[in-house]
C-alpha positions as CSV (number, residue, x, y, z in Angstrom):
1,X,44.3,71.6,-8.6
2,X,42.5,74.9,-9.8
3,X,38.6,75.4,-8.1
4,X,37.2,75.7,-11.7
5,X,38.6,71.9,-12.5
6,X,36.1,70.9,-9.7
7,X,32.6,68.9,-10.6
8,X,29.7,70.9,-10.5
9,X,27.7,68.9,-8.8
10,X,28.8,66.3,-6.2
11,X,26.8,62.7,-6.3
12,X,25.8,61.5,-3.1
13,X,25.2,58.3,-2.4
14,X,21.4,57.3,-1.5
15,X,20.3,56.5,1.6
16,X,18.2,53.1,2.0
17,X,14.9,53.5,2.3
18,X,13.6,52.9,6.3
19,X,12.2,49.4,6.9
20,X,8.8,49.7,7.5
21,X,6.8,49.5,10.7
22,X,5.3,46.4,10.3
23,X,7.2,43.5,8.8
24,X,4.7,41.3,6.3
25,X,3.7,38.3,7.6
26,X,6.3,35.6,7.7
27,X,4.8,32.6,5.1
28,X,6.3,29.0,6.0
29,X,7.2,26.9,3.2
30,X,4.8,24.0,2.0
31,X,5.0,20.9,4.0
32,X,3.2,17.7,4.5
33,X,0.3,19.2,5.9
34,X,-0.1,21.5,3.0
35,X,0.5,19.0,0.8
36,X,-2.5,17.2,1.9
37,X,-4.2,20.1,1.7
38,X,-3.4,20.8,-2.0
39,X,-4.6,16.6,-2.5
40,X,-7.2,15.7,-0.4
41,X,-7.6,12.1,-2.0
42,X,-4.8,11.5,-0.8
43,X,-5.8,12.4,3.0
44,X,-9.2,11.0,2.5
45,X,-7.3,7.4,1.8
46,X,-4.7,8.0,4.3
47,X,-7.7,8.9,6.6
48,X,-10.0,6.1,5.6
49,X,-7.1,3.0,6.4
50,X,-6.2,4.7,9.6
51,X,-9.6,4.4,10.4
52,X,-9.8,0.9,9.3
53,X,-6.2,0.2,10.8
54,X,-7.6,1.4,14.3
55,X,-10.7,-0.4,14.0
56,X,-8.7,-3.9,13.8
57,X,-6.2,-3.1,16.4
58,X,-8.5,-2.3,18.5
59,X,-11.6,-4.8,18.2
60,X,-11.6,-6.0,21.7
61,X,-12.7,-2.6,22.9
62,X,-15.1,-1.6,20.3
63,X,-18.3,-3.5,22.4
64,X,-17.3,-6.6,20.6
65,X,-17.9,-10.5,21.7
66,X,-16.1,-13.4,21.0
67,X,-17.0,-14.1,17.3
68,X,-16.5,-17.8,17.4
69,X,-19.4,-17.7,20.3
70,X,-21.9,-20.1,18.9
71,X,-25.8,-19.6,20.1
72,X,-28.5,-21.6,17.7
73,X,-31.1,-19.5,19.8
74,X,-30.0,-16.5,18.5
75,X,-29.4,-17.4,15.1
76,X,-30.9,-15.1,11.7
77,X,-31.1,-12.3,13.9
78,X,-32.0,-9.0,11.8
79,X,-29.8,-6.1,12.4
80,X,-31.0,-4.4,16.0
81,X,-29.9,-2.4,18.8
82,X,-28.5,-5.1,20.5
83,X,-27.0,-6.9,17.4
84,X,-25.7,-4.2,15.4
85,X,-25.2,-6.0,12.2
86,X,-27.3,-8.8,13.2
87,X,-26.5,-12.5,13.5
88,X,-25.2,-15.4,11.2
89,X,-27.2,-18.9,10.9
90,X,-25.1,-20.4,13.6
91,X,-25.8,-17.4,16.1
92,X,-22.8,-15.2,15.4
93,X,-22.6,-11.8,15.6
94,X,-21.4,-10.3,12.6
95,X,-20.7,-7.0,14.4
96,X,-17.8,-8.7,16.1
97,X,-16.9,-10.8,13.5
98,X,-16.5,-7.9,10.7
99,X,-14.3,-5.8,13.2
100,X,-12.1,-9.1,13.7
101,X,-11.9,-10.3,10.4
102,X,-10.2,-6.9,9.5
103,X,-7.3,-8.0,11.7
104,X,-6.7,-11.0,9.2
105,X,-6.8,-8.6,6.1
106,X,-5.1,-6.0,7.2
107,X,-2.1,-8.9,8.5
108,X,-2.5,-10.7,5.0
109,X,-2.8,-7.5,3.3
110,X,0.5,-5.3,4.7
111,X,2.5,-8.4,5.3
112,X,2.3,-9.7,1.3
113,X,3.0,-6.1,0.5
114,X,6.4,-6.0,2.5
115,X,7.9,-9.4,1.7
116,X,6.7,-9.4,-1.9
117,X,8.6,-5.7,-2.5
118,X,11.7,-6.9,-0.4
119,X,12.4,-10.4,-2.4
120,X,10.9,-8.7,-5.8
121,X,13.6,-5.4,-4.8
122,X,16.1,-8.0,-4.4
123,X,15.4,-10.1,-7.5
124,X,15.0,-7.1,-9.7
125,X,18.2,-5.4,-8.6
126,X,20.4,-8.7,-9.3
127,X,18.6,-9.3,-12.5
128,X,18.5,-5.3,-14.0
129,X,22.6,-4.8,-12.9
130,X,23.9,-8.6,-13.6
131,X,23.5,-9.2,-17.2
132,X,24.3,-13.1,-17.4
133,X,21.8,-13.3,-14.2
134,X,19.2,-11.5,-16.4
135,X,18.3,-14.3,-19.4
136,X,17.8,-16.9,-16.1
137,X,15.5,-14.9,-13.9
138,X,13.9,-13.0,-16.0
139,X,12.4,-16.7,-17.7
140,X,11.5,-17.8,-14.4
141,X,9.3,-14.7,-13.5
142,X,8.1,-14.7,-17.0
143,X,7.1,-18.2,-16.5
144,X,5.2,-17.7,-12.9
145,X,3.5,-14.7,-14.8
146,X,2.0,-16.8,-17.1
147,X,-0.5,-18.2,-14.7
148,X,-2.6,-15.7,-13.1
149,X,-2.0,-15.1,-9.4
150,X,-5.4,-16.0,-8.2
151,X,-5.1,-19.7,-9.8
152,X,-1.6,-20.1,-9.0
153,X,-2.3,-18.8,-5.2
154,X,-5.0,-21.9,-5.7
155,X,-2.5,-24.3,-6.1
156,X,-0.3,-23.3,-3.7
157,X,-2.7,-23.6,-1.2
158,X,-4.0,-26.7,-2.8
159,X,-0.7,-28.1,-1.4
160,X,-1.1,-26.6,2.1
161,X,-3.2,-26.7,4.8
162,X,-5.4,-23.6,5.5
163,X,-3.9,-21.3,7.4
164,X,-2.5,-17.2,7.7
165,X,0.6,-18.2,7.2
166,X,-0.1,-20.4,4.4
167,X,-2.3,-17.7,2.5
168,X,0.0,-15.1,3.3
169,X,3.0,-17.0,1.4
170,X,0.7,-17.9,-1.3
171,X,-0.3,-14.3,-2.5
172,X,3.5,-13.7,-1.9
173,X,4.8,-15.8,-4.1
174,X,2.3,-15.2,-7.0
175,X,2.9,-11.3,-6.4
176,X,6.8,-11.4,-6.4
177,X,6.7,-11.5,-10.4
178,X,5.4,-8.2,-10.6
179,X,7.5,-6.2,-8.1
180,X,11.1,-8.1,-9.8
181,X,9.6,-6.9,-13.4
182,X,8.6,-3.2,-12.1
183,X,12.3,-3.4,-9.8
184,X,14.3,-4.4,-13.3
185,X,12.7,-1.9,-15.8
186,X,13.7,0.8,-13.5
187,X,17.3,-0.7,-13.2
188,X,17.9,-0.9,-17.0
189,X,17.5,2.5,-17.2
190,X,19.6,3.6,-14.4
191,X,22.0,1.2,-14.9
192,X,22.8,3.9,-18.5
193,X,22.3,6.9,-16.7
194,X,26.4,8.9,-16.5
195,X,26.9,8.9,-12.7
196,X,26.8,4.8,-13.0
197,X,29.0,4.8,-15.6
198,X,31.1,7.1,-13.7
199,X,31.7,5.0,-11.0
200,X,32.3,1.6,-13.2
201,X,35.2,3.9,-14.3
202,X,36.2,4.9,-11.1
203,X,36.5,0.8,-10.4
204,X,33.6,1.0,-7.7
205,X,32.2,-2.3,-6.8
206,X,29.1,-4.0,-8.3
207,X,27.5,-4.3,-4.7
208,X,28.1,-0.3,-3.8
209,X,26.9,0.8,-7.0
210,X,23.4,-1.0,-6.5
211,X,23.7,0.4,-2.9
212,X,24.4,3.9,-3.2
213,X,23.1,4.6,-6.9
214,X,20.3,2.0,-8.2
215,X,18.5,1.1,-5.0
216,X,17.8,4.6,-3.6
217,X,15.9,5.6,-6.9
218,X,13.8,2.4,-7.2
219,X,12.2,3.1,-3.5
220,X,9.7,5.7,-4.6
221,X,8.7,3.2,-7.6
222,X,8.3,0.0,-5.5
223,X,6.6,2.2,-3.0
224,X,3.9,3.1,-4.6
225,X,3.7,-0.3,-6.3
226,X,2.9,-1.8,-2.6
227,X,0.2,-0.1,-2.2
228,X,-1.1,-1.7,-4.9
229,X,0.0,-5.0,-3.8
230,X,-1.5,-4.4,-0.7
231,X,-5.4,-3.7,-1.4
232,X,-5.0,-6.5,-4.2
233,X,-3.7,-9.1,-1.8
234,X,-6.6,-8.5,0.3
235,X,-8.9,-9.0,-2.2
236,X,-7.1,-12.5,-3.4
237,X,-7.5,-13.4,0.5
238,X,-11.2,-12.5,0.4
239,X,-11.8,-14.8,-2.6
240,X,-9.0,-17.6,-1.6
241,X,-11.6,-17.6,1.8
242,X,-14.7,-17.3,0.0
243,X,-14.0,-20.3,-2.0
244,X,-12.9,-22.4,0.8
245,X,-9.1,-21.7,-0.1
246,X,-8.1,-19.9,2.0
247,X,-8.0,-19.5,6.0
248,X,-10.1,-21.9,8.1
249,X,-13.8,-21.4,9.2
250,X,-12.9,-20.6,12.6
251,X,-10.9,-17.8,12.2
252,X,-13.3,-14.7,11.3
253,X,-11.9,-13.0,7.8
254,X,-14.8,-10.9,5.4
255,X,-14.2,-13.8,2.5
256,X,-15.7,-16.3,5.0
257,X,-18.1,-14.3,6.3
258,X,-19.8,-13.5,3.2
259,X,-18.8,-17.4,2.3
260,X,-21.4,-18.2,4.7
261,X,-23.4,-16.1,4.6
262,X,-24.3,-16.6,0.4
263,X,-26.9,-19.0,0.8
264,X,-29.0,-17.0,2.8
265,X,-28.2,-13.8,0.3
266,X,-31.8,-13.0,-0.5
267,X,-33.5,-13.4,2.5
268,X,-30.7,-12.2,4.9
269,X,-28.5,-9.9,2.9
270,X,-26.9,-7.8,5.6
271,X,-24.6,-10.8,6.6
272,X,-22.6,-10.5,2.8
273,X,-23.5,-7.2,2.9
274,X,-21.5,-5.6,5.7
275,X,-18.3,-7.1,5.3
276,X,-18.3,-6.6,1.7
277,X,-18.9,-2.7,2.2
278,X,-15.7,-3.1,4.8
279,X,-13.5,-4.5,2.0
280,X,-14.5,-2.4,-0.5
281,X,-13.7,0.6,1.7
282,X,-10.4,-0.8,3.0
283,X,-9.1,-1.3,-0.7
284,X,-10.9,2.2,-1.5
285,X,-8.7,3.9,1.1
286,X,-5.3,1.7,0.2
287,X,-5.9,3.0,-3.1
288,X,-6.5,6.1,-2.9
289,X,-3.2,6.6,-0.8
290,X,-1.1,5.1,-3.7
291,X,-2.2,7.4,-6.3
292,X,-1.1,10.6,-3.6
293,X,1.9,8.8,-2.9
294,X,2.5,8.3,-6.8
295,X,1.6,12.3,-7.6
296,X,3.8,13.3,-4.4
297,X,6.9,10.6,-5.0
298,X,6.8,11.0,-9.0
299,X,8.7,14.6,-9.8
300,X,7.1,15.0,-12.9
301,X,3.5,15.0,-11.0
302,X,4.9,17.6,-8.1
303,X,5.7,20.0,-10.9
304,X,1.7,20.2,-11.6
305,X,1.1,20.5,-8.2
């Protein structure tokens, strides 16, 4: 090879750049934390029932007495350093009352949420995958849904004595409709997505199919659908109570409270008054928490956020 067949001019490759001194600041991605920070509804509510939640659990320590304690001396007293929300016409103190009736809210409340989203899950799931189970069920919810859930959580107690357990089931059973007709609509149109059909071809069984492909996309749903549940059931226990329904006298709940408390409402307000503002807040805070978890669960709201 001749020297004039040579290049010019030889390339050389470039040499990288030096990293810098100082390395920018390492940014961690998103988590819960700053997701309650980007939707502070939701932490208010989540805030506001923890509250609420602590404030049950631990009555007995919050300078409570026992609030079935009857003392006729006592009785009418206006709201005062030493009775904080004053005193009922038999010589109660509502103090101690209000921070125990939450216990029986907050039981009837959670525990109606949780068995009415397990047999509704179930029930919708049989009904939404099983097409000659659908025609039968579906009449029978349709049927229970007919009769709104206050007046049919009437009768049932009609039937029954008073009692937690008695309410609790009550509310259950009028709620169950709901959740099975939420649970099914999400099932029809899973059941038609390609992956299902993919594994009817593939000769998977009914049973794993609803395992592994319908129910884990109906959780998020029924999630926020308990919340829901929840904050109404405790309302529905409030007026099962208030009415005479619902638990017996001598268990403290807010619907008896401000039960008794109603004939004395214009001249001694602050006995309906406190526990009201207690169940108001409580359903406030359960429903606030649903519509985060509804935003955060739902991937067409996390886009927006």
């Amino acid at each position: 090879m001749s020297a004039s067949s040579l290049p010019s001019t030889v390339h050389v490759p470039a040499i990288a750049a030096p990293l810098p001194d100082v390395l920018p600041p390492f940014k961690p991605r998103r988590g819960f934390i700053g997701y309650l920070r980007k939707n502070p509804i939701m932490a208010f509510g989540g805030a506001l029932l923890l509250t609420m939640l602590c404030i049950a659990i631990f009555a007995p320590y919050l300078w409570t007495v026992d609030p079935t304690s009857l003392a006729p001396a006592r009785r009418t007293r206006e709201p005062s350093a030493m009775y904080w929300f004053g005193t009922d016409m038999l010589g109660r103190d509502v103090y101690s009352r209000v921070l125990y009736g939450a216990r029986v809210s907050m039981l009837v409340g959670f525990s109606v949420a949780i068995l009415s989203s397990i047999i509704g899950l179930t029930i919708g799931l049989t009904s939404g995958f099983v097409r000659w189970a659908d025609a039968i069920v579906m009449r029978i919810m349709d049927g229970m849904m007919s009769i709104p859930p206050i007046l049919l959580a009437i009768a049932l107690m009609a039937l029954t004595r008073g009692s937690v357990q008695n309410v609790i089931i009550a509310i259950t059973i009028a709620e169950i409709p709901r959740v099975s007709r939420l649970v099914r609509g999400v099932v029809l149109s899973l059941r038609e997505q390609p992956y299902v059909d993919a594994a009817v071809a593939c000769g998977t069984r009914t049973p794993t199919i609803i395992w592994r492909h319908i129910l884990p996309n109906t959780l998020a749903p029924i999630t926020v659908q308990a919340t829901y549940i929840c904050a109404s059931a405790m309302i529905t226990e409030a007026i099962l109570s208030f009415i005479g329904a619902g638990t017996p006298p001598i268990i403290p709940s807010w619907g008896n409270i401000m039960a008794e408390g109603r004939a004395l409402w214009q001249v001694k307000p602050y006995i309906v008054f406190f526990p009201a503002v207690f169940l108001s807040m409580t359903v406030l805070a359960v429903n606030l928490l649903g519509d985060g978890l509804r935003d955060a669960l739902d991937p067409r709201m996390a886009k927006r956020l």
